[in-house]
C-alpha positions in Angstrom: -25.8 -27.2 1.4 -26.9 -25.4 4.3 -24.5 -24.2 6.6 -27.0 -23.8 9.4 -25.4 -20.2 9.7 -27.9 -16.8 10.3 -26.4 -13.4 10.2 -28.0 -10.2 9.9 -27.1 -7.4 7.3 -27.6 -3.8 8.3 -26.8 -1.1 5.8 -26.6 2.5 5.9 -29.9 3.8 3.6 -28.2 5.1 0.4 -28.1 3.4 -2.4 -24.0 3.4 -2.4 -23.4 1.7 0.5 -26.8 -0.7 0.1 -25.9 -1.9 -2.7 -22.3 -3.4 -2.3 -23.8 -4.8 1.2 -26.6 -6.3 -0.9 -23.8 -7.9 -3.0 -21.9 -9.3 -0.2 -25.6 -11.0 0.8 -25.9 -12.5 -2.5 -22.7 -14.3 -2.2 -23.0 -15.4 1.6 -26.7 -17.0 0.2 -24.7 -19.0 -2.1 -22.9 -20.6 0.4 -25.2 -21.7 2.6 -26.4 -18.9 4.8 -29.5 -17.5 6.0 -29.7 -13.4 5.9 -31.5 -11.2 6.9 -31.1 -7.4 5.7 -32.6 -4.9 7.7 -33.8 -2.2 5.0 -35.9 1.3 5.0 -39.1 1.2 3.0 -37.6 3.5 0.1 -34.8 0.8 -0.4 -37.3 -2.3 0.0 -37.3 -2.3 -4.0 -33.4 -2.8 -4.3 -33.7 -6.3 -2.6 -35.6 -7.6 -5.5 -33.0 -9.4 -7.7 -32.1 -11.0 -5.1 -35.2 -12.8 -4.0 -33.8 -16.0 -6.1 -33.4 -17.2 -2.7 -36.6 -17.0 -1.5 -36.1 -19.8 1.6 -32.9 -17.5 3.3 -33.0 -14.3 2.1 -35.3 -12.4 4.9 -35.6 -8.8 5.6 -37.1 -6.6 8.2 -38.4 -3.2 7.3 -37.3 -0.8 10.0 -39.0 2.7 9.5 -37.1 5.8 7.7 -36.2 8.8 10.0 -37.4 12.1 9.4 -33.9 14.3 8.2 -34.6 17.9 8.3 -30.9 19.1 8.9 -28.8 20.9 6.2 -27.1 18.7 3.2 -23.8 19.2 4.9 -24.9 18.1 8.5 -27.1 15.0 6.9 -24.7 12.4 7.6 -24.3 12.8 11.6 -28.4 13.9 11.7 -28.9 10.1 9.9 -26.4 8.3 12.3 -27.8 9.7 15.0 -31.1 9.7 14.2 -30.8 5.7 13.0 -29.9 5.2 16.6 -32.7 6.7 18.1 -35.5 5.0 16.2 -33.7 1.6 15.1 -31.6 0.5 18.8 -35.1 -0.2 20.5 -36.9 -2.0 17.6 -33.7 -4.4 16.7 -33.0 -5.0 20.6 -36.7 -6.6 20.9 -36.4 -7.9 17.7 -33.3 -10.2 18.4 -34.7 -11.0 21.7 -38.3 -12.0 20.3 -36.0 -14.9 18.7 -35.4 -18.6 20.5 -32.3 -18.7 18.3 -31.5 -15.3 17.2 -29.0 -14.5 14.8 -24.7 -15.4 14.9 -23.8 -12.2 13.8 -24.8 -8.9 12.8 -22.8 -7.1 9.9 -23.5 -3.7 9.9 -22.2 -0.7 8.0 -19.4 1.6 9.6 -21.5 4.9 9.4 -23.5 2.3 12.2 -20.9 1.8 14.8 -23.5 2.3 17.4 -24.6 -1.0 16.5 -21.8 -2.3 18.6 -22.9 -1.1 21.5 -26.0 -3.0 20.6 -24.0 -6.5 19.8 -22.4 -6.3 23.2 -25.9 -5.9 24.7 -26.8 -8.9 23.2 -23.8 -10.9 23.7 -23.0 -11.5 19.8 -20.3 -10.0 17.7 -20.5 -7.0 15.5 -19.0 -7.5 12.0 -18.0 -3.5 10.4 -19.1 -3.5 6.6 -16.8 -1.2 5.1 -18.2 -0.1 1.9 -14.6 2.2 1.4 -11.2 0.4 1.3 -8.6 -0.1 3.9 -6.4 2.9 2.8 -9.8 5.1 3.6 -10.3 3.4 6.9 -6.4 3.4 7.7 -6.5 7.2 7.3 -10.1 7.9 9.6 -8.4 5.7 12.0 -5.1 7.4 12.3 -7.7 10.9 12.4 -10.0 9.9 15.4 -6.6 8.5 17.1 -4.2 11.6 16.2 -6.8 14.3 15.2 -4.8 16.6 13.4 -5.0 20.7 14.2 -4.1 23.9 12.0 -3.4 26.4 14.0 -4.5 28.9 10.8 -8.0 27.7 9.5 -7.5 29.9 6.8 -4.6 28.4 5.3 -6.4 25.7 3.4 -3.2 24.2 1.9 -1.8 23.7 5.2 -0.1 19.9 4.9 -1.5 17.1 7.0 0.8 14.0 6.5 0.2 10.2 8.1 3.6 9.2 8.9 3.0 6.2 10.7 1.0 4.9 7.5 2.2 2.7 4.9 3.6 5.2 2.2 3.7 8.3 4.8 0.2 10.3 2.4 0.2 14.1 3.4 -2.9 15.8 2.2 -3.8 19.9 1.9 -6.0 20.6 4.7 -9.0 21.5 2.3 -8.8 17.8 1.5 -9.2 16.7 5.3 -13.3 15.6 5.9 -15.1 18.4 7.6 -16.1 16.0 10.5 -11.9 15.9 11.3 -11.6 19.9 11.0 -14.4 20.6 13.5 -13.4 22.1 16.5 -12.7 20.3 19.8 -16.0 19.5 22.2 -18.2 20.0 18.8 -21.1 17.6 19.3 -20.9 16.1 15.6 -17.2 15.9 15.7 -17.6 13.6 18.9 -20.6 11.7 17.8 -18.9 11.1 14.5 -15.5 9.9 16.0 -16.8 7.6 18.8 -18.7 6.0 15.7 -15.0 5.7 14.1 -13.8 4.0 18.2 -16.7 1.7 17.7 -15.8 0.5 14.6 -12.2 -0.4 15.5 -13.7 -2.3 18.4 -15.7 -4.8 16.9 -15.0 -8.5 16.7 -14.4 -8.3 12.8 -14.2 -6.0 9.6 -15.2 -7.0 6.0 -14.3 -5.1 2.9 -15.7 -4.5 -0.8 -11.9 -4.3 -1.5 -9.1 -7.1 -2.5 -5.8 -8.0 -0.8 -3.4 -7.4 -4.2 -5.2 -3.8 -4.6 -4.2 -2.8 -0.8 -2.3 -5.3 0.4 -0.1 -3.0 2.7 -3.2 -1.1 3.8 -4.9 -4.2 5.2 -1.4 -5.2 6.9 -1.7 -2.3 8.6 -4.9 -2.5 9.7 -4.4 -6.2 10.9 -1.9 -4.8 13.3 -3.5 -1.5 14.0 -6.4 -3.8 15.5 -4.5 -6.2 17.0 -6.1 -9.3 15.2 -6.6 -10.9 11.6 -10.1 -10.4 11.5 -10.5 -8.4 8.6 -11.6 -9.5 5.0 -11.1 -8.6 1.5 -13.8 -10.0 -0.3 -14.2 -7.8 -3.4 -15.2 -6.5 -5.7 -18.3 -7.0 -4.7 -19.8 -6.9 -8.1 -21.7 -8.6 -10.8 -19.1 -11.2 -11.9 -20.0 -10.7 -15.5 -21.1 -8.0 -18.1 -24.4 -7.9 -19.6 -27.5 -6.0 -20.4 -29.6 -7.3 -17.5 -27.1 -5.6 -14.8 -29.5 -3.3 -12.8 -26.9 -1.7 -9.7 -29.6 0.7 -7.5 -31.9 1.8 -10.2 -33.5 1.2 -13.5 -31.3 3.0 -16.2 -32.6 6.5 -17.3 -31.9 5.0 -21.2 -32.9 1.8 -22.9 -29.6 -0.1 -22.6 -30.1 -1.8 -26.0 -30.0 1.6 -27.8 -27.1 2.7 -26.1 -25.2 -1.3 -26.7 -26.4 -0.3 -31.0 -24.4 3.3 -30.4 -21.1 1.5 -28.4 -20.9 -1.5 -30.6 -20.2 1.0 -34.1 -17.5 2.6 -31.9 -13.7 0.6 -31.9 -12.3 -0.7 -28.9 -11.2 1.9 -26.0 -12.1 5.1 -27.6 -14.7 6.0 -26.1 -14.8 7.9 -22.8 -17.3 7.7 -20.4 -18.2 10.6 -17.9 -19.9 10.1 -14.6 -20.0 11.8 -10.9 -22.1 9.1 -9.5 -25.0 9.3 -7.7 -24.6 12.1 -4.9 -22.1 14.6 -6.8 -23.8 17.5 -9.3 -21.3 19.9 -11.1 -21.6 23.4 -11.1 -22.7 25.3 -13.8 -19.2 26.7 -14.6 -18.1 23.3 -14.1 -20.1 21.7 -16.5 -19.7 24.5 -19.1 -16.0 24.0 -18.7 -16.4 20.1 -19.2 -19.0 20.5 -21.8 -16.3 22.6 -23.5 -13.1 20.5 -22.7 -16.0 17.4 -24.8 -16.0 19.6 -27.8 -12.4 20.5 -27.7 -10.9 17.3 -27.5 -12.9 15.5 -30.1 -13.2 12.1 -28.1 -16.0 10.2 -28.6 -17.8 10.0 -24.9 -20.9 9.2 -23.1 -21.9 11.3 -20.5 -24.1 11.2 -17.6 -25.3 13.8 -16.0 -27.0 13.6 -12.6 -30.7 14.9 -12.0 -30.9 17.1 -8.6 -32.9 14.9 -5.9 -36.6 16.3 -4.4 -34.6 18.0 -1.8 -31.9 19.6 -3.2 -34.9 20.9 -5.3 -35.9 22.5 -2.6 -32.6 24.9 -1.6 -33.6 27.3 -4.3 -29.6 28.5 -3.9 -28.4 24.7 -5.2 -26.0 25.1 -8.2 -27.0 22.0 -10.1 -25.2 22.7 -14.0 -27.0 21.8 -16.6 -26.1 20.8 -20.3 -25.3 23.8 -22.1 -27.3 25.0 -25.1 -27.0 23.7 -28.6 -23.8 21.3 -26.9 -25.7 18.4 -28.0 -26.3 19.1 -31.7 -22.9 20.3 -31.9 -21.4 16.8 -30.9 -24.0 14.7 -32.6 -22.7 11.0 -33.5 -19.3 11.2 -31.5 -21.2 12.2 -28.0 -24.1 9.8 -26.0 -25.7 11.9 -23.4 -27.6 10.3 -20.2 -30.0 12.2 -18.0 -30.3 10.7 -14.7 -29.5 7.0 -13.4 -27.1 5.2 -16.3 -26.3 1.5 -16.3 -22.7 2.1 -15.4 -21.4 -1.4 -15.2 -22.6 -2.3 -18.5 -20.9 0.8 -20.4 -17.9 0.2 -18.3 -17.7 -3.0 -19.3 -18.4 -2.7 -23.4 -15.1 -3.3 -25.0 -15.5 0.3 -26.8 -15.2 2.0 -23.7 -11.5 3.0 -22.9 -11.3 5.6 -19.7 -13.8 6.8 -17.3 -13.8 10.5 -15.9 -14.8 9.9 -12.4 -15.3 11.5 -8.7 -13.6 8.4 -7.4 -16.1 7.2 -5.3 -15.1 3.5 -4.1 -18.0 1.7 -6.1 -16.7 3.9 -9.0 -13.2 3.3 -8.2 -13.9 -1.2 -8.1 -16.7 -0.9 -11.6 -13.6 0.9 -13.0 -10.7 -1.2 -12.0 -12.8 -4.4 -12.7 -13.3 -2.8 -16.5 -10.0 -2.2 -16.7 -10.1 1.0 -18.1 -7.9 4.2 -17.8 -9.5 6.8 -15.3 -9.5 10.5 -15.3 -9.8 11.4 -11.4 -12.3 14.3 -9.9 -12.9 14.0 -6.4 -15.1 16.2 -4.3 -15.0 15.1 -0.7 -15.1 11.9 1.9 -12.9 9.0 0.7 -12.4 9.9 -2.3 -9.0 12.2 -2.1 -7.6 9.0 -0.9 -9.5 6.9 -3.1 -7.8 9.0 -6.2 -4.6 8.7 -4.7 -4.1 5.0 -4.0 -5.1 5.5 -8.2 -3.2 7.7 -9.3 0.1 8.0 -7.0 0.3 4.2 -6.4 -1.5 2.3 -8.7 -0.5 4.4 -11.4 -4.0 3.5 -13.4 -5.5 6.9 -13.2 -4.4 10.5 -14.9 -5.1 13.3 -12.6 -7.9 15.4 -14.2 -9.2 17.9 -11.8 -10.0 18.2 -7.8 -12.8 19.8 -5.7 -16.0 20.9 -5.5 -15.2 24.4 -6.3 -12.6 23.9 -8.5 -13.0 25.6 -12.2 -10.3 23.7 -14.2 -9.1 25.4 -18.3 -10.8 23.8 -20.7 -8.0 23.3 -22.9 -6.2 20.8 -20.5 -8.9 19.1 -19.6 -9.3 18.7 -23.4 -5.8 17.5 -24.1 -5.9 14.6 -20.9 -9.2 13.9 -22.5 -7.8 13.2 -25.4 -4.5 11.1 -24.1 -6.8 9.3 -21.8 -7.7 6.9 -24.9 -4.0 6.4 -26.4 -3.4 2.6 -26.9 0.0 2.9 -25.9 -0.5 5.0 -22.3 1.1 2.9 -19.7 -2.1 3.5 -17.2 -3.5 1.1 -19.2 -1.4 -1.8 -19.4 -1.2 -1.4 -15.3 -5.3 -0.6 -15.4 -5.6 -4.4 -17.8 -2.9 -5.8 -15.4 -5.1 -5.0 -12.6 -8.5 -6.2 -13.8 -7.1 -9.4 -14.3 -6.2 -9.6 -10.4 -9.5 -8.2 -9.2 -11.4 -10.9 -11.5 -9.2 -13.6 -10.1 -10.0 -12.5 -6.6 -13.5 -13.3 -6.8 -13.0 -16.4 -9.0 -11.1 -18.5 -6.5 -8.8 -16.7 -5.3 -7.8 -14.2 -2.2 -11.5 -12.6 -1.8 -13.1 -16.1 -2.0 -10.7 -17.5 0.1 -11.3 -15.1 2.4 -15.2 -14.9 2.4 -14.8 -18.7 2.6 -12.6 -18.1 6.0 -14.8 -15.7 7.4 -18.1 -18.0 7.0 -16.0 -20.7 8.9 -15.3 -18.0 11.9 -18.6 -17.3 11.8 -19.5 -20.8 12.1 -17.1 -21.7 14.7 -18.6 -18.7 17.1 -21.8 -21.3 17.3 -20.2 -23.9 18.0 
């Protein structure tokens, strides 16, 4: 039955934060409401599965800025340059309409889009595609912004006292957007996004109350209301071949199923950096070595540069080394490109899952309830590896950094532990993919998605 009840949908354009939004979508169209998702013409093709609700799913193609900055200045050069083009089309767009819209949900790289909600008189619901434990740190760091009075000392400690658990982090590990110097243009832009966000009417997050339950307590009284959801994982709620997350895979999945199901359960591990992380040559002959080493059985994925990293001749993308692939023949599955992660994560065979922690990582891997090995790079995901490893206790520490050229040999031997039956991260790791399953089957993240509709409603009323 119809709840009567538009919203809109705005997502940041890349595929991880799309994707989870897109989720969240699906599951407000099941209850009732009409959406509309505002989407680039790149991204246009990612709505598709969900067009089984052809009478309110609507979308609005808003045109794709032209990003010419550096890789490392992209994000702020995208925010800002979303604002520019998007804030005149949407206001005349939402003012073209008798009844416009209850509620826009927007992602929280788009805290501009606040200013645009009060301009319109409706409220501005953040999408947080990260958990509250990230968001409880980059709200403590546009509050309290931390200094080093020694750039060079990158293991200077930054600690979070007034956070739940009191996390202290090396200063390497602090986003660059937080180490910038004062009056920096970026630095500003990027933390009066961050304000924004903590002044909306409401928060929503691909994240569930029993995985950071003190996080979002926080949060609730950092904000000075209980408007903030947990609603995840916002995933596909079961496992099978048809499970198409971004892209179309880069294998035949059926190939791939013949290859897991002759394997026995949890001994296989799987290897992926996601969609936006490449190793380094050294890196990946290290990796490719620790493979051989440990004599696991594995898949592994490795990530295709994109057009433009193509273009910085000086781009270290590593490659698979020569001859590795004969030498591992029938105990190693190698994927070139985009691989069908849910699906392998899910196979019974598959035990532990090397990973750069990235939060739609971090949920596919707690929901599969398998041991993780954590790498992290940069943004969320020091913290994201943390709440794993330090308080989970779900996830073996494996390496850390981009530049970071770990031995071999240990990398071999947590390989190898990783797929013990008796290692207690797994008992936790099954413990805790029991909770995130009944989350989203009736429990705290429908419950809350359920509440959040009915606020949503009530604002019309």
């Amino acid at each position: 039955m119809s709840t009567g009840v538009h919203i809109v949908a705005y997502p940041y354009p890349t595929p991880g934060h799309i994707i989870p939004l897109l989720d969240l979508t699906h599951r407000l169209l099941t209850r009732g409401l009409t959406v509309t998702v505002f989407v680039t013409p790149s991204h246009l093709p990612l709505l598709q599965p969900y067009f089984t609700h052809p009478s309110s799913l609507k979308h609005l193609i808003l045109p794709a800025p032209d990003i010419t900055s550096l890789p490392q200045k992209r994000i702020v050069a995208t925010m800002r340059a979303l604002r520019d083009l998007h804030y005149p089309i949407l206001l005349q767009w939402f003012r073209s309409h008798s009844s416009p819209p209850a509620a826009i949900i927007s992602d929280f790289f788009l805290g501009w889009t606040q200013d645009l909600a009060c301009e319109l008189g409706i409220p501005r619901v953040v999408f947080s595609p990260s958990g509250a434990f990230t968001l409880s740190v980059s709200f403590s760091l546009t509050r309290d912004p931390k200094e080093n009075d020694d750039p060079e000392d990158i293991n200077f400690q930054v600690s979070f006292p007034k956070l739940p658990n009191s996390p202290a982090y090396p200063w390497w590990q602090i986003p660059g957007l937080y180490r910038s110097y004062k009056g920096d243009l970026d630095t500003e832009f990027y933390r009066n996004n961050m304000r924004a966000n903590s002044m909306s009417w409401g928060m929503v997050f691909n994240s569930f109350v029993d995985l950071e339950r003190v996080y979002f307590t926080h949060l609730k009284k950092e904000l000075g209301n209980d408007r903030v959801w947990a609603v995840g994982p916002l995933l596909p709620l079961e496992h099978h071949e048809s499970v198409v997350r971004g892209r179309a895979s880069s294998v035949q999945f059926h190939h791939l199923k013949t290859w897991l199901d002759a394997r026995s359960d949890n001994s296989i591990v799987y290897v992926c950096f996601g969609s936006s992380v490449a190793l380094t040559s050294r890196q990946m002959d290290v990796l490719a070595a620790a493979l051989e080493q440990s004599g696991v059985q594995f898949v592994l994925c490795v990530r295709m540069p994109h057009e433009d990293e193509q273009q910085h001749s000086n781009a270290d993308h590593g490659v698979i080394p020569d001859g590795f692939e004969d030498r591992v023949e029938g105990r190693g599955f190698v994927i070139r490109g985009w691989a069908p992660q849910v699906s392998i994560l899910g196979h019974r065979a598959v035990g532990a899952f090397v990973t750069h922690c990235g939060w739609n990582s971090v949920l596919e891997g707690i929901a599969a309830g398998v041991v993780m090995l954590t790498w992290p790079m940069g943004a969320d995901q020091y913290t994201n590896a943390k709440l794993l490893v330090e308080l989970l206790g779900v996830a073996i520490r494996f390496c850390e950094g981009t530049q970071s050229i770990p031995e071999s040999a240990e990398l071999a031997r947590l390989l190898a532990i990783s797929v013990e039956e008796g290692r207690p991260e797994r008992v936790l790791a099954k413990k805790l993919s029991a909770a995130a399953l009944c989350a989203v089957k009736g429990g705290s993240s429908d419950i809350n998605l359920d509440d959040f509709i009915q606020h949503i409603a009530d604002l019309g009323k």
